[in-house]
N, CA, C and O atoms as a GROMACS GRO file, in nm:
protein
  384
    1UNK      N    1   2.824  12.555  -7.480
    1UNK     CA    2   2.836  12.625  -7.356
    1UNK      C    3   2.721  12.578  -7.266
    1UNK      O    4   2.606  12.573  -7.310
    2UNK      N    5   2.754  12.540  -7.132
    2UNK     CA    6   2.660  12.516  -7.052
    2UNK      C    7   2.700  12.509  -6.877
    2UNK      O    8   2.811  12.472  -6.839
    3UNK      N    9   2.623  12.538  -6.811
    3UNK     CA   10   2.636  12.531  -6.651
    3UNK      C   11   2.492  12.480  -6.573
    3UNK      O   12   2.378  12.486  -6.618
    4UNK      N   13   2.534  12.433  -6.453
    4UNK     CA   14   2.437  12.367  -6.340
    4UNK      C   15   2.330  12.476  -6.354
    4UNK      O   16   2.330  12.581  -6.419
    5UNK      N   17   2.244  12.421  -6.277
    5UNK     CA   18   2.160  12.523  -6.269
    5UNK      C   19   2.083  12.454  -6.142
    5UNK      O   20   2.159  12.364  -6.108
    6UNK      N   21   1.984  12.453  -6.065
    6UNK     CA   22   1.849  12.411  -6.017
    6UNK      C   23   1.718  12.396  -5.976
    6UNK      O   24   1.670  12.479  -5.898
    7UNK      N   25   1.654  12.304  -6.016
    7UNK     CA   26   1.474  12.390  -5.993
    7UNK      C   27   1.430  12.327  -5.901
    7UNK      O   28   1.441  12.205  -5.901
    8UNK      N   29   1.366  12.396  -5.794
    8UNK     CA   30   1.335  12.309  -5.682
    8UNK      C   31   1.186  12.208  -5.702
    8UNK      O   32   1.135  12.150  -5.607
    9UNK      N   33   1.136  12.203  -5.829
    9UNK     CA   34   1.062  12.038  -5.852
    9UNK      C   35   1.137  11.965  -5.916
    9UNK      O   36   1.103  11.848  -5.906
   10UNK      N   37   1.253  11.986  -5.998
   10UNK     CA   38   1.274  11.903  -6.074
   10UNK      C   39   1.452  11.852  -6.024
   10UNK      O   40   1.504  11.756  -6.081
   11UNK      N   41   1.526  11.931  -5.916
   11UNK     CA   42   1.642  11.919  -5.882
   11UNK      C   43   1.736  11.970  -5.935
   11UNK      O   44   1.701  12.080  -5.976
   12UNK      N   45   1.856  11.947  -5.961
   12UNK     CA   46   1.986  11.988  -6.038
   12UNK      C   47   1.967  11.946  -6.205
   12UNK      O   48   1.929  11.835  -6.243
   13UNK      N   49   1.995  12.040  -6.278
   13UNK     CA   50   1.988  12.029  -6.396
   13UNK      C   51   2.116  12.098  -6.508
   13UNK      O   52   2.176  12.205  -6.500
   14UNK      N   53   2.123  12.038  -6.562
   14UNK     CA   54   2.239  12.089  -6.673
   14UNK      C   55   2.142  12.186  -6.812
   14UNK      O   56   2.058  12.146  -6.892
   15UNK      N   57   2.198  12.312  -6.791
   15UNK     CA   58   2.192  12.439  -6.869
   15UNK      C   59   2.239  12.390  -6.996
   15UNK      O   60   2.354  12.433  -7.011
   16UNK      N   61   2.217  12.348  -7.055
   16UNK     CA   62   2.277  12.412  -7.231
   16UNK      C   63   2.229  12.539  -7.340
   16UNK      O   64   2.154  12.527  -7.437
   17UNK      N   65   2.291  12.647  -7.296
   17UNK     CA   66   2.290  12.783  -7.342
   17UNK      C   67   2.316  12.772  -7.480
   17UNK      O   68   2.232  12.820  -7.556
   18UNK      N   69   2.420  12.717  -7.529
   18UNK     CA   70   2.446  12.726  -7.692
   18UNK      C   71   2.461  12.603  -7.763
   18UNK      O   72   2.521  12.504  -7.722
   19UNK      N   73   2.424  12.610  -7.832
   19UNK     CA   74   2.463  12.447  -7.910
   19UNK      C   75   2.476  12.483  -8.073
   19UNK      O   76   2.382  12.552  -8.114
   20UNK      N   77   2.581  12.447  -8.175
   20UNK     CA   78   2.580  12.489  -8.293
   20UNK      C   79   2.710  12.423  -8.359
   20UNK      O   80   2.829  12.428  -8.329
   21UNK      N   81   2.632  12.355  -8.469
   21UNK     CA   82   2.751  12.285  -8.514
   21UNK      C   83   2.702  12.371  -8.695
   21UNK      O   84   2.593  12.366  -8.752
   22UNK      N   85   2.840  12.444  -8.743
   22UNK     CA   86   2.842  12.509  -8.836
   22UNK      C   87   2.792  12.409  -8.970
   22UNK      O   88   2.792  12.286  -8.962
   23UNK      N   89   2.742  12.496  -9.112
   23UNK     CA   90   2.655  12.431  -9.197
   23UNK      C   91   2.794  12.330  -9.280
   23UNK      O   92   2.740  12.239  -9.342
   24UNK      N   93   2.867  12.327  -9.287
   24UNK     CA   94   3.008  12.273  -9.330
   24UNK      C   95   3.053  12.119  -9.268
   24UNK      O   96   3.106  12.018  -9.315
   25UNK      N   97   3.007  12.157  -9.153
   25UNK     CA   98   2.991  12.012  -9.071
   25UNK      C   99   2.920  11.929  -9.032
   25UNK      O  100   2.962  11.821  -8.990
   26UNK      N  101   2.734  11.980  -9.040
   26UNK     CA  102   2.637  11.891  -9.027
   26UNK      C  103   2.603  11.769  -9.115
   26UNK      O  104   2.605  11.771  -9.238
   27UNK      N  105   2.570  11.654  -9.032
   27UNK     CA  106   2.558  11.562  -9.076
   27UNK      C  107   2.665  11.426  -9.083
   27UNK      O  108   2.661  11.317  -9.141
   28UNK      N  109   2.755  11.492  -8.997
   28UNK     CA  110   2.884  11.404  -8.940
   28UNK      C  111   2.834  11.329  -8.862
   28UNK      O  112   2.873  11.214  -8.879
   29UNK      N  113   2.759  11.341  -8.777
   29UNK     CA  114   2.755  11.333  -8.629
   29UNK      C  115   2.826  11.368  -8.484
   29UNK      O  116   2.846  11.305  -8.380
   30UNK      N  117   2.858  11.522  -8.540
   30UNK     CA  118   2.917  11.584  -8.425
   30UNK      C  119   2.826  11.619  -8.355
   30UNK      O  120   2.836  11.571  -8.242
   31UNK      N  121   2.701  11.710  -8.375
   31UNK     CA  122   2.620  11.708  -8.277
   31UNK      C  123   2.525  11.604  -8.192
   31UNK      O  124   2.464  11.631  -8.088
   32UNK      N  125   2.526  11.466  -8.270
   32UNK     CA  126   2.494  11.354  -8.169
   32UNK      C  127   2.577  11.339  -8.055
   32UNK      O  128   2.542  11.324  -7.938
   33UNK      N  129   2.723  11.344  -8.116
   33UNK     CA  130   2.788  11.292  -8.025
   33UNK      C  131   2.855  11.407  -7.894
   33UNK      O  132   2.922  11.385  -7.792
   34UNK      N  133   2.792  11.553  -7.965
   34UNK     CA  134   2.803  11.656  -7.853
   34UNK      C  135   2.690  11.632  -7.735
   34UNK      O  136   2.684  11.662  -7.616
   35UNK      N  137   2.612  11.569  -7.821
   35UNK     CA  138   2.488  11.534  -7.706
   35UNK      C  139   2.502  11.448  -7.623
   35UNK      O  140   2.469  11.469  -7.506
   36UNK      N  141   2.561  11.311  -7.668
   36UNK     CA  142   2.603  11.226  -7.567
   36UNK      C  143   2.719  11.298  -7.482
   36UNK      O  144   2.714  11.314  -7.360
   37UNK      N  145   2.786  11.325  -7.536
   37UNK     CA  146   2.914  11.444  -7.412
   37UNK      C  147   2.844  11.511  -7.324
   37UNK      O  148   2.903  11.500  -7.216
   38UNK      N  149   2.738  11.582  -7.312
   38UNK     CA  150   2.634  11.705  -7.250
   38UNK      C  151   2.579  11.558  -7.163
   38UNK      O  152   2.594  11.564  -7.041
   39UNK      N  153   2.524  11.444  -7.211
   39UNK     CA  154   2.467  11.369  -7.163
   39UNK      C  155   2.511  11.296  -7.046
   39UNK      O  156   2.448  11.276  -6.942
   40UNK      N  157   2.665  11.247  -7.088
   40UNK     CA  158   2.760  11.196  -6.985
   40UNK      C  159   2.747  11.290  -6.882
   40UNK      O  160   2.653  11.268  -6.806
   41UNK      N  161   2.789  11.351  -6.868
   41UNK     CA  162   2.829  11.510  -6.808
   41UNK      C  163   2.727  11.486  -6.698
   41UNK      O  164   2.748  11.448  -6.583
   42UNK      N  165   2.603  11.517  -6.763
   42UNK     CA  166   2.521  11.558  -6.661
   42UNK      C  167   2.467  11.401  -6.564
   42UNK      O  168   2.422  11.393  -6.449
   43UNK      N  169   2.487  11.322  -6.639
   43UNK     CA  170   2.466  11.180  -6.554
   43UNK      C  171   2.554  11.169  -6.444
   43UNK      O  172   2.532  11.127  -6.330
   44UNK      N  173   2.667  11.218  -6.498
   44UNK     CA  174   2.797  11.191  -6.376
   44UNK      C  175   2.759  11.288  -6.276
   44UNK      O  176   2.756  11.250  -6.159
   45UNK      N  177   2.722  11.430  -6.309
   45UNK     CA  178   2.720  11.527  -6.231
   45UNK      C  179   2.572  11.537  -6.126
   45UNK      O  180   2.549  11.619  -6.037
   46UNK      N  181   2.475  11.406  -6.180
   46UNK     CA  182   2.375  11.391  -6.107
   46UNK      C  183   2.261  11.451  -6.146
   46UNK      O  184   2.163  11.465  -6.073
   47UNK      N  185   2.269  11.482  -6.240
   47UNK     CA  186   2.129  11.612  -6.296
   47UNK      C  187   2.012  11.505  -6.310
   47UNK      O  188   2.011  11.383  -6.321
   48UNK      N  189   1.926  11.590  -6.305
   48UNK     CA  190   1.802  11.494  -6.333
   48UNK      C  191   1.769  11.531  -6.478
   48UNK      O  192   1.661  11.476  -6.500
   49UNK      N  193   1.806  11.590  -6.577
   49UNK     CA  194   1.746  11.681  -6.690
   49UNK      C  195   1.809  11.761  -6.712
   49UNK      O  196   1.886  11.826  -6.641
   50UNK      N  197   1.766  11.772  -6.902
   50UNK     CA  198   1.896  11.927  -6.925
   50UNK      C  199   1.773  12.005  -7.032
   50UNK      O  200   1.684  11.976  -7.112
   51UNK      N  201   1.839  12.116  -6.970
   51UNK     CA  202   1.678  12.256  -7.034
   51UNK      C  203   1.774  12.331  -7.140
   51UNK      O  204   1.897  12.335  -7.137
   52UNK      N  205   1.687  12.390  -7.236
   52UNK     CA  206   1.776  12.438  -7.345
   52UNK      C  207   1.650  12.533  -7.430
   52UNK      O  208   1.541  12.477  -7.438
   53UNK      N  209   1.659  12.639  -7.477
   53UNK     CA  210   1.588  12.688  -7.547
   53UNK      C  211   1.591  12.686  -7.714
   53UNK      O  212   1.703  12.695  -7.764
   54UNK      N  213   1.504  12.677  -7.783
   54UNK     CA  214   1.522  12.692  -7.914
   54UNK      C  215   1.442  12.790  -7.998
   54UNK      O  216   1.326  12.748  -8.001
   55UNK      N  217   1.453  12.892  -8.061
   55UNK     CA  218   1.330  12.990  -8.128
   55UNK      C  219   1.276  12.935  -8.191
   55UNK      O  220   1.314  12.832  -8.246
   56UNK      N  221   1.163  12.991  -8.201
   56UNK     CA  222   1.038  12.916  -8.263
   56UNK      C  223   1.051  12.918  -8.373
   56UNK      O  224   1.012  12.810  -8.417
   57UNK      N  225   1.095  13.000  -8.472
   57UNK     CA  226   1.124  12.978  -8.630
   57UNK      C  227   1.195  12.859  -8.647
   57UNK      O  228   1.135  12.771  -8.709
   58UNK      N  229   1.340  12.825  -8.597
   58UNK     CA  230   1.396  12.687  -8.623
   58UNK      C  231   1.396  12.579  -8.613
   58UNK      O  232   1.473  12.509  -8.547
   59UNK      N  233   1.269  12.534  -8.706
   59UNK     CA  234   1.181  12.445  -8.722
   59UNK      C  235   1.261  12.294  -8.751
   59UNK      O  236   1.213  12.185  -8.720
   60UNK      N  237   1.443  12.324  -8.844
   60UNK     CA  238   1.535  12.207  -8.814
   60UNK      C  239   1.585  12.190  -8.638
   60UNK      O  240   1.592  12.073  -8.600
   61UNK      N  241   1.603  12.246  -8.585
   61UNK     CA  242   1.669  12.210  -8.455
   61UNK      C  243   1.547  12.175  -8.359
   61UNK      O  244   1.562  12.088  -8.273
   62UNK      N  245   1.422  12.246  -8.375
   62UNK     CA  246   1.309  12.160  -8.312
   62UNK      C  247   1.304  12.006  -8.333
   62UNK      O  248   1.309  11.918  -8.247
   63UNK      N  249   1.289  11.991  -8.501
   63UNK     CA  250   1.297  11.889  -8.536
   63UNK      C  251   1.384  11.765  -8.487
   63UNK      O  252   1.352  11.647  -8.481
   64UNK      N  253   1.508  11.830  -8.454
   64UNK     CA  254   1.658  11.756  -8.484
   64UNK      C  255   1.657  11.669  -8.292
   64UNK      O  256   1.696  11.558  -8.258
   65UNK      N  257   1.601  11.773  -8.219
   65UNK     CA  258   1.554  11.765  -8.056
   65UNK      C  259   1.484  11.658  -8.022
   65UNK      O  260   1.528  11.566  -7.953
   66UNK      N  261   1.360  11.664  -8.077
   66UNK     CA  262   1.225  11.622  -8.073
   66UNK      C  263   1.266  11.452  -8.121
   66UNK      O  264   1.244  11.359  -8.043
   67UNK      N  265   1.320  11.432  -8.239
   67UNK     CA  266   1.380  11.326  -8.256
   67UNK      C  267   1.443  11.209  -8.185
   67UNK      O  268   1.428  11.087  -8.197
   68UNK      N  269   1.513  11.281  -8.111
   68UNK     CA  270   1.595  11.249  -8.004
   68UNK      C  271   1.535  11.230  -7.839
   68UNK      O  272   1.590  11.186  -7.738
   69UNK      N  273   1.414  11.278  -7.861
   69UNK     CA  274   1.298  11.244  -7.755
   69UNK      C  275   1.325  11.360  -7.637
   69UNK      O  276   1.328  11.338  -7.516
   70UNK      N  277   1.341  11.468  -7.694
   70UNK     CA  278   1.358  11.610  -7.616
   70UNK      C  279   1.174  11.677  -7.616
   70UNK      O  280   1.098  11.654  -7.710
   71UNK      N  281   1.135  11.758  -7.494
   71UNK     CA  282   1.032  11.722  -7.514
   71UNK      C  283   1.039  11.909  -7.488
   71UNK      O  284   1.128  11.971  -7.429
   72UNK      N  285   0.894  11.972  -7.566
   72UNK     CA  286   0.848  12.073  -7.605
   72UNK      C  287   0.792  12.135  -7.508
   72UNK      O  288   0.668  12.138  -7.503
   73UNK      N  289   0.866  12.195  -7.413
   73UNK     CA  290   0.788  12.231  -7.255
   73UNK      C  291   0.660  12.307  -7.305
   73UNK      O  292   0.559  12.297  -7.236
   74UNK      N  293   0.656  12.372  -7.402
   74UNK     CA  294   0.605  12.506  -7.414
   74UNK      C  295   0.420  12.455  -7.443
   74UNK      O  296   0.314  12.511  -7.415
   75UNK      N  297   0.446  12.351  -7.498
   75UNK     CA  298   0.317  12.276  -7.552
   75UNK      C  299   0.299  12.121  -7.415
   75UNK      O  300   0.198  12.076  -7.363
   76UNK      N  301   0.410  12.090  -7.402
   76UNK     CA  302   0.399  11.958  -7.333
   76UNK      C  303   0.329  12.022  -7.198
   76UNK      O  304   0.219  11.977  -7.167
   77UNK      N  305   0.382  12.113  -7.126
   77UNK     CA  306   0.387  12.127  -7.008
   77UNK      C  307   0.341  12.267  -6.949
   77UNK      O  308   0.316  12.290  -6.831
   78UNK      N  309   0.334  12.394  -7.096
   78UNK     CA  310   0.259  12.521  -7.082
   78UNK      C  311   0.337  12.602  -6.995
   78UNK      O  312   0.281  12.683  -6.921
   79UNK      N  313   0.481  12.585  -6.997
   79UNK     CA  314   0.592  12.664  -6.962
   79UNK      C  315   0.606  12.809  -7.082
   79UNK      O  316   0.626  12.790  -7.202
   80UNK      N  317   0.594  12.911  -7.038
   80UNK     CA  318   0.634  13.060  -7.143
   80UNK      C  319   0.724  13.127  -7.052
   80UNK      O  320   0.718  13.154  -6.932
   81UNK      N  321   0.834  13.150  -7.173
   81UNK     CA  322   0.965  13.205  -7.113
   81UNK      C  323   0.948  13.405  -7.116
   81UNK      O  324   0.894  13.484  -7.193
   82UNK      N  325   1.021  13.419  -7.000
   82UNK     CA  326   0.940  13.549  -6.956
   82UNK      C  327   1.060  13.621  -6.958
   82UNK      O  328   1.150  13.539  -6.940
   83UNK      N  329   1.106  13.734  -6.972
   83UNK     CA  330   1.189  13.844  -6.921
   83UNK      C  331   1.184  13.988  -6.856
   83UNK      O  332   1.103  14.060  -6.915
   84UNK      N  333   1.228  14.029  -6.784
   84UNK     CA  334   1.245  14.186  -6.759
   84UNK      C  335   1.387  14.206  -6.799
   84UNK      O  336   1.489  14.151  -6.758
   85UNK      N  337   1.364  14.332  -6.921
   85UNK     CA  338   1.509  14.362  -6.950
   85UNK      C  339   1.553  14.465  -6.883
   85UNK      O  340   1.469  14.469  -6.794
   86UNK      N  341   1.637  14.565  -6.859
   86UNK     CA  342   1.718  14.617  -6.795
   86UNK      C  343   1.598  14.738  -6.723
   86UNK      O  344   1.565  14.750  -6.605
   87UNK      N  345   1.556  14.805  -6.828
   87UNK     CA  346   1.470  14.907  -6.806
   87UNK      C  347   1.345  14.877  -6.704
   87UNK      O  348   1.310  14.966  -6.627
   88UNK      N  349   1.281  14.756  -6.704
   88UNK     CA  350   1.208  14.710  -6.588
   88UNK      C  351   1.254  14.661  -6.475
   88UNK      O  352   1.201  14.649  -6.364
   89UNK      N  353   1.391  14.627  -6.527
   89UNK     CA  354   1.477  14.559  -6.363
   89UNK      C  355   1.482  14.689  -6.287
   89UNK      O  356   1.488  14.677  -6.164
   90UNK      N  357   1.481  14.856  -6.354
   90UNK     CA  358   1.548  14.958  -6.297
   90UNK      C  359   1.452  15.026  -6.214
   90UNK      O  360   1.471  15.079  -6.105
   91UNK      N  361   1.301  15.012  -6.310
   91UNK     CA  362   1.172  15.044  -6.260
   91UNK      C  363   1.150  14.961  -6.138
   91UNK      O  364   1.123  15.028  -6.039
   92UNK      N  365   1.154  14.832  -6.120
   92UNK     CA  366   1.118  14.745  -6.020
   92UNK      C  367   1.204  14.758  -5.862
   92UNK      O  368   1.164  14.748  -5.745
   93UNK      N  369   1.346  14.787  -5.927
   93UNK     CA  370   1.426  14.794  -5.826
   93UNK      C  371   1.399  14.964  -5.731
   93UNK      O  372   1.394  14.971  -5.608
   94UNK      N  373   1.388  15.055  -5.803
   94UNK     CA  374   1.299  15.169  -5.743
   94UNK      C  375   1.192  15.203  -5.684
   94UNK      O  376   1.176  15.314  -5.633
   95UNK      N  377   1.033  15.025  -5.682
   95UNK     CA  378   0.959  15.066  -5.626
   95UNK      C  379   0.925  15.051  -5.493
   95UNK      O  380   0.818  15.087  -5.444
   96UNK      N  381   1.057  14.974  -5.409
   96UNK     CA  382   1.027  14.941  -5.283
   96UNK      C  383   1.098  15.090  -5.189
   96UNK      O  384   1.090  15.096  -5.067
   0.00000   0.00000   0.00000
């Protein structure tokens, strides 16, 4: 699963929200070649870059990334992913 997205330093970028190829099938090379698909995609579509999150425990899909010359914003570049969940969106939206 994935959609456009854009950051105004870095331009149009391709989202990849989910990525998961079940334990039954790894090692085919379906997820290489899901990557080159995601890859095409976003070349045609003009992206400059595609952003994707991974939890920090899954130390294979870091791995599997990193390989592939995907690079570790969090350390490379000192990007920390932030949220307000519902209950602060409700607080925030009340204080103006």
């Amino acid at each position: 699963m994935y959609y456009f997205t854009y950051d105004p330093w870095i331009g149009k970028l391709l989202y990849l929200e989910d990525f998961y190829v079940t334990q039954a099938y790894r090692g085919l090379g379906i997820g290489a070649e899901m990557l080159k698909r995601l890859s095409q995609i976003a070349i045609r579509s003009q992206c400059n870059c595609m952003h994707f999150l991974v939890v920090v425990w899954n130390q294979a899909s870091i791995d599997y990334y990193t390989r592939r010359g995907a690079l570790d914003l969090s350390s490379e570049e000192g990007w920390h992913l932030f949220r307000f969940n519902r209950e602060e969106l409700m607080h925030m939206a009340k204080e103006a």
